[in-house]
C-alpha positions as CSV (number, residue, x, y, z in Angstrom):
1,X,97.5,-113.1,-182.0
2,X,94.3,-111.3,-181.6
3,X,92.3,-110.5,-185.1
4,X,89.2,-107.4,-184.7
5,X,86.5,-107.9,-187.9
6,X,83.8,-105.4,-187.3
7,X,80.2,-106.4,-189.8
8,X,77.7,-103.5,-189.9
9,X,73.9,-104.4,-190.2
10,X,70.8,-102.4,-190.4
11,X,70.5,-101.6,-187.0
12,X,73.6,-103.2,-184.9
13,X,77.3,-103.3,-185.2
14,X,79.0,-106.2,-183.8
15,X,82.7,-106.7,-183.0
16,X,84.2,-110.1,-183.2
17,X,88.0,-110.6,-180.6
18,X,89.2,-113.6,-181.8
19,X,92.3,-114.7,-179.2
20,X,92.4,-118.2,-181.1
21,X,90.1,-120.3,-183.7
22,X,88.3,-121.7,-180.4
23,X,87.0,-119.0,-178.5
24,X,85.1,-115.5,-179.9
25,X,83.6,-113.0,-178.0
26,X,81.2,-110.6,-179.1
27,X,80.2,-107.6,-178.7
28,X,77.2,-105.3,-179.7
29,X,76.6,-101.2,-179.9
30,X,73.4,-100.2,-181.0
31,X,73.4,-97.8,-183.6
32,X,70.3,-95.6,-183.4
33,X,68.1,-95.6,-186.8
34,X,66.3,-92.4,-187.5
35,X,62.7,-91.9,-188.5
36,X,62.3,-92.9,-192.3
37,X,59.8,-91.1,-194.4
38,X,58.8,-91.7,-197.9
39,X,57.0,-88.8,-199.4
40,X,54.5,-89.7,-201.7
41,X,54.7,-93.3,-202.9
42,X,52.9,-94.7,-205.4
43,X,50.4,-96.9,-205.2
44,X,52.4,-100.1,-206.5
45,X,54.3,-99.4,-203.1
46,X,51.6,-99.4,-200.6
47,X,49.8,-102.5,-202.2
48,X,53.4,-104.3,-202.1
49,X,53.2,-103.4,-198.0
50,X,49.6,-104.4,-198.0
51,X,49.1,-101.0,-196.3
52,X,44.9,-101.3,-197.0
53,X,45.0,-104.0,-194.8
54,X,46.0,-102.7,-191.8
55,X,44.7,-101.2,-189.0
56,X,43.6,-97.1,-189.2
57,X,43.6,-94.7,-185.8
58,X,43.2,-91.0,-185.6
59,X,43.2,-87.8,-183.6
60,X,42.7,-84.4,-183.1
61,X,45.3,-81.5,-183.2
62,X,47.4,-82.2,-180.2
63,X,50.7,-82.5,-178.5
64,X,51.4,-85.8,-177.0
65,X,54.5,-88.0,-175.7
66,X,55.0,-91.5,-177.0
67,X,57.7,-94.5,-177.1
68,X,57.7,-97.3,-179.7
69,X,57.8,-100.6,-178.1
70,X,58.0,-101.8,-181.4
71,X,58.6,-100.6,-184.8
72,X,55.6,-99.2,-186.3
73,X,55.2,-98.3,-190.4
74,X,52.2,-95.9,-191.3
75,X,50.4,-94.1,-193.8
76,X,48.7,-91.0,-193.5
77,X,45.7,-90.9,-195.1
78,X,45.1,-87.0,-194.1
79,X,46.6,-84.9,-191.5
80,X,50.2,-83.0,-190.4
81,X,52.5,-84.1,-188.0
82,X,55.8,-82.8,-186.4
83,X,57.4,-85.7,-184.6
84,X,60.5,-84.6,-182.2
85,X,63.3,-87.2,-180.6
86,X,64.2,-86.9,-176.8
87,X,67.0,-88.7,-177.7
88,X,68.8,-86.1,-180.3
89,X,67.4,-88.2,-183.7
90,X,66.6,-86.0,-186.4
91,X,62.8,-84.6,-186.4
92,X,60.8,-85.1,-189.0
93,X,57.4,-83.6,-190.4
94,X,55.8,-85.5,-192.1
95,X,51.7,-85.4,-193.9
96,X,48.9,-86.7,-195.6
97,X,50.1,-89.3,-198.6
98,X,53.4,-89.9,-196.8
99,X,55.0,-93.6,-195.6
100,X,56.5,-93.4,-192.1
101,X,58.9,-96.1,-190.4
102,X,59.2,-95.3,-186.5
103,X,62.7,-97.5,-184.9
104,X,61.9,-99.7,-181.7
105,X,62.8,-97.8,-178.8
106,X,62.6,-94.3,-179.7
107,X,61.0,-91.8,-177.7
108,X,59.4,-88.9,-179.0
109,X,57.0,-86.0,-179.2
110,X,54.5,-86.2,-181.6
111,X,52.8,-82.2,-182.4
112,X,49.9,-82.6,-184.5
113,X,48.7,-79.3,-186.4
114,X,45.8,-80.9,-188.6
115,X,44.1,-84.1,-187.5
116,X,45.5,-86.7,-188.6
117,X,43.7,-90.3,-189.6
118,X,46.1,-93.2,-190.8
119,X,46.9,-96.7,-191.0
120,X,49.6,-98.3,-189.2
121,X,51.2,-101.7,-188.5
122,X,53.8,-102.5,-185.4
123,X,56.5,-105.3,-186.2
């Protein structure tokens, strides 16, 4: 008798084939997570991240490619951004007093109208 459970998670769904109580297989399919932005949060928030710790980077107005190795979480401090999926995610926009999540993996376009200056963390 062969029994299918299927267990979602944050980021992966995994199949378990059970043919008998001594053998499983397993199987994974990615499920791709979108960009995650949290307009405005208050300052409880981004002292609960330690967000005035981390590192800060900015640039100009530009239009540049870029792929997340790793997950990155950022704060703008000033600045407007258009960032656009090659990969069909949704695109988001995004400015200054926001809280971004970028997902591993993703490749994008980021279009920046108004120079933007922030602090970031990759994890």
């Amino acid at each position: 008798m062969i029994s299918l459970f299927l267990l979602a998670a944050t980021s992966t769904t995994s199949a378990f084939v059970t043919s008998s109580p001594s053998s499983v297989r397993t199987s994974s399919i990615l499920k791709m997570q979108e960009i995650e932005v949290i307009s405005q949060p208050d300052k409880e928030f981004l002292d609960k991240k330690g967000v005035f710790n981390w590192g800060t980077w900015g640039c100009p107005a530009s239009k540049f490619p870029w792929t997340y190795d790793s997950s990155e979480s950022c704060y703008l401090l000033a600045g407007q951004v258009t960032v656009t999926t090659t990969d069909g995610r949704q695109a988001a926009t995004f400015g200054k007093g926001d809280f971004v999540t970028f997902p591993a993996g993703m490749s994008c376009t980021w279009d920046v109208t108004e120079a933007v200056q922030k602090h970031y963390m990759f994890f």
